[in-house]
Wavefront OBJ file of the C-alpha trace (Angstrom):
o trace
v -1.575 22.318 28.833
v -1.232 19.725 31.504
v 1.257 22.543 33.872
v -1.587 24.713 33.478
v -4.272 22.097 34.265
v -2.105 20.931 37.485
v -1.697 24.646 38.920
v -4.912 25.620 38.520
v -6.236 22.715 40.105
v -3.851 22.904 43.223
v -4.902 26.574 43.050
v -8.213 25.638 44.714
v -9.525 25.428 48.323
v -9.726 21.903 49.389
v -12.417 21.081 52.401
v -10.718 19.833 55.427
v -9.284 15.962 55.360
v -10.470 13.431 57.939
v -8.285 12.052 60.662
v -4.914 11.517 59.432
v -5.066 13.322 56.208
v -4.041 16.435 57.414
v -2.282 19.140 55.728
v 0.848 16.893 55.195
v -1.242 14.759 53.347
v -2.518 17.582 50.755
v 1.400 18.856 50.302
v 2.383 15.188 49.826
v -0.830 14.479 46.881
v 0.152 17.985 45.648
v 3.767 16.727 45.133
v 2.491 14.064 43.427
v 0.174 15.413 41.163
v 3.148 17.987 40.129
v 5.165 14.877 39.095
v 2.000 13.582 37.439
v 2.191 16.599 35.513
v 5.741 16.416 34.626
v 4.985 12.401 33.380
v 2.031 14.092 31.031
v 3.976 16.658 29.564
v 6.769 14.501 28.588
v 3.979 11.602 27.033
v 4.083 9.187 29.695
v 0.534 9.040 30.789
v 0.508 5.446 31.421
v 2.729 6.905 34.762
v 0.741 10.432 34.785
v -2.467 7.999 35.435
v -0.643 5.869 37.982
v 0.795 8.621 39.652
v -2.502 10.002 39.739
v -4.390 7.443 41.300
v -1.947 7.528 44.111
v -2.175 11.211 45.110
v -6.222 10.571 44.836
v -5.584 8.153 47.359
v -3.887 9.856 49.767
v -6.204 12.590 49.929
v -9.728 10.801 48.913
v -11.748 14.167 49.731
v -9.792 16.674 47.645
v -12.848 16.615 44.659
v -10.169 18.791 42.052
v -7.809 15.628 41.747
v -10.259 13.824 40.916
v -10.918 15.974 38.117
v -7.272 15.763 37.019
v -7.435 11.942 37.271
v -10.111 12.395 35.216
v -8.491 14.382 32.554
v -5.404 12.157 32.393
v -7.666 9.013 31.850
v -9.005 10.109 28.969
v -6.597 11.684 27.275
v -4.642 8.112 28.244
v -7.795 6.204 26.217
v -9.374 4.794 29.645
v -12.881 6.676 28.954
v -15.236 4.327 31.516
v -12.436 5.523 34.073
v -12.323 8.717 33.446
v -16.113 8.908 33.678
v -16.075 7.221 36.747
v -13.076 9.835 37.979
v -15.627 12.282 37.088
v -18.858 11.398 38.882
v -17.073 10.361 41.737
v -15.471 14.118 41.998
v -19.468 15.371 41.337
v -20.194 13.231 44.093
v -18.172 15.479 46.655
v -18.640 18.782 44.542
v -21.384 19.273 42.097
v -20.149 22.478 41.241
v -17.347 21.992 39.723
v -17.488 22.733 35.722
v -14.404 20.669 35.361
v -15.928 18.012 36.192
v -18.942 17.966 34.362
v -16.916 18.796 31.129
v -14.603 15.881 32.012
v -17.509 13.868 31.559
v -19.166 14.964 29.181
v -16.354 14.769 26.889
v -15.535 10.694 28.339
v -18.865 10.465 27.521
v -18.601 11.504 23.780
v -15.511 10.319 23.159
v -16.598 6.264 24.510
v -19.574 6.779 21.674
v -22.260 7.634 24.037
v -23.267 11.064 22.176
v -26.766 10.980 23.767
v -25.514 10.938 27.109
v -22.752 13.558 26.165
v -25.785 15.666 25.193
v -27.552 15.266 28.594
v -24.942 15.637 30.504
v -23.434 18.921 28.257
v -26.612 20.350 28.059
v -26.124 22.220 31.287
v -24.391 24.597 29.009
v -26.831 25.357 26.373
v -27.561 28.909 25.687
v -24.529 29.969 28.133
v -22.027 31.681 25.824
v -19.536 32.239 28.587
v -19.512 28.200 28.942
v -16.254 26.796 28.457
v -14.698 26.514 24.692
v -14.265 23.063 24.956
v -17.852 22.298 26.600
v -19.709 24.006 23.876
v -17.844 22.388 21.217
v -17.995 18.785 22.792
v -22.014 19.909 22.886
v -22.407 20.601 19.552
v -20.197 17.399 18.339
v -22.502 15.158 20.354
v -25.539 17.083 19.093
v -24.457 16.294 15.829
v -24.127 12.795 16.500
v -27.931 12.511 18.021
v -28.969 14.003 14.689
v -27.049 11.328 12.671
v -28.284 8.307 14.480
v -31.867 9.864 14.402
v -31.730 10.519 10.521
v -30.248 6.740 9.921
v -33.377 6.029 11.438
v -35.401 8.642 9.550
v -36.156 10.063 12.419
v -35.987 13.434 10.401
v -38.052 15.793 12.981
v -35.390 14.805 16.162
v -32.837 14.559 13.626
v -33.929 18.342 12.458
v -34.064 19.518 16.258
v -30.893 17.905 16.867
v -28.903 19.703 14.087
v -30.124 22.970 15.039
v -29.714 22.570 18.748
v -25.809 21.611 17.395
v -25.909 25.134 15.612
v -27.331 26.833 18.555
v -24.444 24.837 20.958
v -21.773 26.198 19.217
v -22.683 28.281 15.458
v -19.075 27.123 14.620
v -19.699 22.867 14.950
v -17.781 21.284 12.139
v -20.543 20.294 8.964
v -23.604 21.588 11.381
v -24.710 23.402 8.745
v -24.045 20.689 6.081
v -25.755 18.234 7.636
v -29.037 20.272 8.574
v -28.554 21.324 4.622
v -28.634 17.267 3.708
v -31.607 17.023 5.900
v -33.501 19.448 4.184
v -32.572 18.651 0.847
v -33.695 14.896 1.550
v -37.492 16.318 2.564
v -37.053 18.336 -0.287
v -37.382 21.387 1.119
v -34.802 23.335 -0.992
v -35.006 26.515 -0.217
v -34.021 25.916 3.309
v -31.595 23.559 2.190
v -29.880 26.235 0.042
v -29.774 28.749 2.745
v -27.850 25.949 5.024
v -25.722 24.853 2.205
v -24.652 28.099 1.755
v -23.267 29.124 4.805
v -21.280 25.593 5.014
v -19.490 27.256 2.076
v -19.242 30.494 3.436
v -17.426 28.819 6.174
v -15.525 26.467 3.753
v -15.267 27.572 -0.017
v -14.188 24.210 -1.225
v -15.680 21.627 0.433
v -17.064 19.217 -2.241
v -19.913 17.586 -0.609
v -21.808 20.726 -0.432
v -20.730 21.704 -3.862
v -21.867 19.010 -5.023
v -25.768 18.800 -2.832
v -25.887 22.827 -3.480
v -25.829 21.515 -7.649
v -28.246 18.527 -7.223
v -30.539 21.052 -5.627
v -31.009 22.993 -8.359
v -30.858 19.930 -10.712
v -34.005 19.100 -8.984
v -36.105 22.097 -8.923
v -34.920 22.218 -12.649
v -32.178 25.478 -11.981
v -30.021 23.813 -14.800
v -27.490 27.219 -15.515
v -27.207 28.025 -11.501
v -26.103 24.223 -10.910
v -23.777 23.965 -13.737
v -22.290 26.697 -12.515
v -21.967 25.069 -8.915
v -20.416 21.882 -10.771
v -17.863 23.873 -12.454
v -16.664 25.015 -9.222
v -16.435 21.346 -7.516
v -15.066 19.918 -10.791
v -12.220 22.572 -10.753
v -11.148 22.535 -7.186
v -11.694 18.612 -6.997
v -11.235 16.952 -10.424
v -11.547 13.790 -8.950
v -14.603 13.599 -8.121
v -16.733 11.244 -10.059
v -20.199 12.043 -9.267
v -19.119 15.926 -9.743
v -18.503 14.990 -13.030
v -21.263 12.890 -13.990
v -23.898 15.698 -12.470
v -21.983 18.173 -14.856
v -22.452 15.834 -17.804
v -26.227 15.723 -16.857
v -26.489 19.833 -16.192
v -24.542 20.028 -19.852
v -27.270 17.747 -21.108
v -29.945 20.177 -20.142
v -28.406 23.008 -21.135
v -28.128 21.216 -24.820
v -24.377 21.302 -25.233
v -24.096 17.209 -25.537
v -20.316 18.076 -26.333
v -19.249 18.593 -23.370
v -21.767 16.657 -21.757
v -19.854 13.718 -23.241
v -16.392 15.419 -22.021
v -17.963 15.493 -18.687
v -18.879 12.220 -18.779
v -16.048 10.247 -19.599
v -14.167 12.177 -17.388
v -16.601 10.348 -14.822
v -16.296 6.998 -16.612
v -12.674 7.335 -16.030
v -13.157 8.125 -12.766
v -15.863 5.666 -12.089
v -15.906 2.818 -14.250
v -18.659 1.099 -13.246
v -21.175 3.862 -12.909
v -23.990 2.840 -14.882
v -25.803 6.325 -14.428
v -22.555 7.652 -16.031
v -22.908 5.349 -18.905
v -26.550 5.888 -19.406
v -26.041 9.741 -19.717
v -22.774 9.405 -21.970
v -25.102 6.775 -24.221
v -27.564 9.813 -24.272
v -25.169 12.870 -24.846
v -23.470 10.361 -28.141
v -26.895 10.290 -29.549
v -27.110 14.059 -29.140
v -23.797 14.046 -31.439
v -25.510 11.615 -33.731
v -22.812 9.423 -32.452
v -25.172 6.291 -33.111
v -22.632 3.413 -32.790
v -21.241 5.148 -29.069
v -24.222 5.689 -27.963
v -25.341 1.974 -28.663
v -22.018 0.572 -27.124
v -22.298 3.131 -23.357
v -26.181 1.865 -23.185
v -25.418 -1.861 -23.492
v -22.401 -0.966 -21.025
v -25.040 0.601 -18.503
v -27.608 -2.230 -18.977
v -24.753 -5.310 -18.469
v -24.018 -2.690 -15.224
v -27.407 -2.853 -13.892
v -27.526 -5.999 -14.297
v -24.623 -6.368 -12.333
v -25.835 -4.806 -9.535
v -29.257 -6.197 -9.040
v -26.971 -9.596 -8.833
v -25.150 -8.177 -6.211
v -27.858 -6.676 -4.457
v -30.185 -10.181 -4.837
v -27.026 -12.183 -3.277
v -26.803 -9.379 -0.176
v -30.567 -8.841 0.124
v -31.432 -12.639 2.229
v -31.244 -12.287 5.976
v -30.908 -8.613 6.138
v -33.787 -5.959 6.732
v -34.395 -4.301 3.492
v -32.872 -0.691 3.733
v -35.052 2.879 2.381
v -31.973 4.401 1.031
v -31.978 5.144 -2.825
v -30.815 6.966 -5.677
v -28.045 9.877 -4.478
v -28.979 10.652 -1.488
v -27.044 9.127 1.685
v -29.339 8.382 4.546
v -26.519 10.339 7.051
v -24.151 13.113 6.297
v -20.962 10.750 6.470
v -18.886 13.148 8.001
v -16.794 12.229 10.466
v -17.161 13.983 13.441
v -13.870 15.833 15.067
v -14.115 14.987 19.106
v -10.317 15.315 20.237
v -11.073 18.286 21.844
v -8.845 19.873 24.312
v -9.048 18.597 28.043
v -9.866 21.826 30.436
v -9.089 22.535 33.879
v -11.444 22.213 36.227
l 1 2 3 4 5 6 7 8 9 10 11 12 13 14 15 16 17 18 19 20 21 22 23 24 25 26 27 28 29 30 31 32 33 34 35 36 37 38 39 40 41 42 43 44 45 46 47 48 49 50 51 52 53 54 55 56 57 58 59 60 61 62 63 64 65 66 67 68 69 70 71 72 73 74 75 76 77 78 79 80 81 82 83 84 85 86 87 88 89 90 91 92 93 94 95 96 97 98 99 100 101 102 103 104 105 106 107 108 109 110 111 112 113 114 115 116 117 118 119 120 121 122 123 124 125 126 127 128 129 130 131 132 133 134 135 136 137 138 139 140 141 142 143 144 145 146 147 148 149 150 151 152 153 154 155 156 157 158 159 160 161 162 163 164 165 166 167 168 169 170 171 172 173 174 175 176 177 178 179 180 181 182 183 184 185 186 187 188 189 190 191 192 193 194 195 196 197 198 199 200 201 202 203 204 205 206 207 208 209 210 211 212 213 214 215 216 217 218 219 220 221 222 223 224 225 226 227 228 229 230 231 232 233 234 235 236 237 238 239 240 241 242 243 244 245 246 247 248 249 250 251 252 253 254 255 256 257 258 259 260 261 262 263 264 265 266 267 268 269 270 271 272 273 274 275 276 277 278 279 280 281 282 283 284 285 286 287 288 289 290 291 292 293 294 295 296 297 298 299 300 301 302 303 304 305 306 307 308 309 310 311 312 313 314 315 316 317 318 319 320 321 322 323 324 325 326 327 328 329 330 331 332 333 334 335 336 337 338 339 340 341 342 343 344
């Protein structure tokens, strides 16, 4: 990557250097940025950066090394010097793309995704952007839309996700996280639509296994989100809350056997769920298990209890949060931003 990165950037016309910086001054920063490539290939960027910085000096109007200096600072960590590589390169050439995807990606990877998105956005609606711009747009997109929905934001967060989807169709959990969104204004059937292309893209991938289920759960779909919890339970059997929505979906459907099977397969996996216990307390009494079902409702209760303890002792001094029930306030996903560094 970096040999490539190097040549191309030595590939380009460079205006003419002041005074002393003549054309022995280009050959001798070109020789240097060739070794800088060699120290970046080989893992040393701590030297790549240093040697850098030193052919930047020698020729201080040649905008491209910048770009490279750029580059090597942030794949080296240094992200407020590889934005500052960056701008100061824009300085001398606005044009070059390099550049501006340099810093754009600095930008997102410091943890500033709404200036990622500004400065990124340059590339909206271009499909013959760079990979690696469109990507880093979409990532940072995605980011906006989290902050904005852990503010319940939900309209910026909405126009946020979608302008993610728009970036780059392909952004990791867009279409999860626009699905979340929906399902948390309860508007399902967009919700479903989203879900289901997350799992078109990805098959297994519990979370939306598991919010495609609830969805149905909710608009009272009991048979279509059992059969969604079947398929999470099987290809994740450790998942808890899988297990306790199945238990609840078995409980509809009036087979309390294996709504208690369910069940303490999430009690097991979940001990101190008192939701879990709660529902196994009412699939027992559907057995006419009478002495189970007592024992898993005084479990839940001495749970409950146990929470609103916890959540009295946490509650002084901090501002009292809107989340509830099953429903995060933000997608949790992490968000994938080591994205490959591109020549200018």
């Amino acid at each position: 990557m970096w040999g490539l990165l190097i040549a191309v950037c030595l590939g380009f016309g460079a205006p003419d250097l002041p005074g002393a910086q003549t054309k022995d001054a280009r050959q001798r920063a070109a020789a240097l940025a060739a070794t800088a490539d060699e120290h970046a290939a080989a893992g040393r960027l701590t030297e790549a950066v240093r040697t850098m910085e030193e052919a930047e000096r020698i020729a201080p109007a040649w905008a491209e090394l910048k770009v490279n200096l750029a580059a090597l600072r942030s794949a080296a960590g240094d992200y407020a010097g590889a934005i500052a590589a960056a701008r100061d390169a824009l300085r001398l050439d606005a044009t070059l793309e390099g550049a501006w995807v340099n810093l754009g990606l600095a930008q997102l990877k410091s943890g500033d995704a709404a200036a990622a998105a500004e400065t990124l956005g340059r590339y909206k609606g271009h499909r013959d952007a760079p990979a690696s711009a469109r990507a880093a747009l979409g990532v940072a997109l995605l980011l906006v839309g989290d902050a904005a929905d852990a503010e319940h934001d939900w309209p910026v967060a909405e126009a946020a996700y979608r302008a993610a989807l728009e970036a780059d169709p392909a952004v990791l959990r867009g279409h999860y996280s626009l699905g979340l969104l929906l399902y948390k204004q309860r508007r399902y059937d967009e919700a479903a639509a989203a879900l289901d292309r997350e799992l078109a893209a990805d098959p297994s991938y519990a979370p939306a296994l598991q919010y495609r289920a609830e969805l149905e759960l909710d608009r009272g779909n009991v048979d279509p989100a059992a059969a969604w919890l079947e398929r999470l339970t099987t290809g994740t059997p450790g998942h808890a809350e899988g297990w306790r929505a199945l238990g609840r979906a078995r409980l509809d459907q009036g087979r309390a056997p294996d709504a208690v099977k369910a069940l303490e397969r999430a009690i097991e996996l979940a001990p101190e769920d008192p939701s879990a216990h709660f529902l196994l307390g009412r699939a027992r009494s559907a057995t006419a298990d009478r002495a189970g079902a007592e024992a898993a409702f005084a479990r839940a209760a001495e749970l409950n209890q146990q929470l609103r303890d916890r959540l009295e002792q946490r509650v002084s001094g901090r501002k009292k949060g809107t989340r509830s029930g099953r429903i995060p306030a933000r997608s949790g996903e992490q968000r994938a931003i080591d994205f490959p560094v591109p020549p200018p």
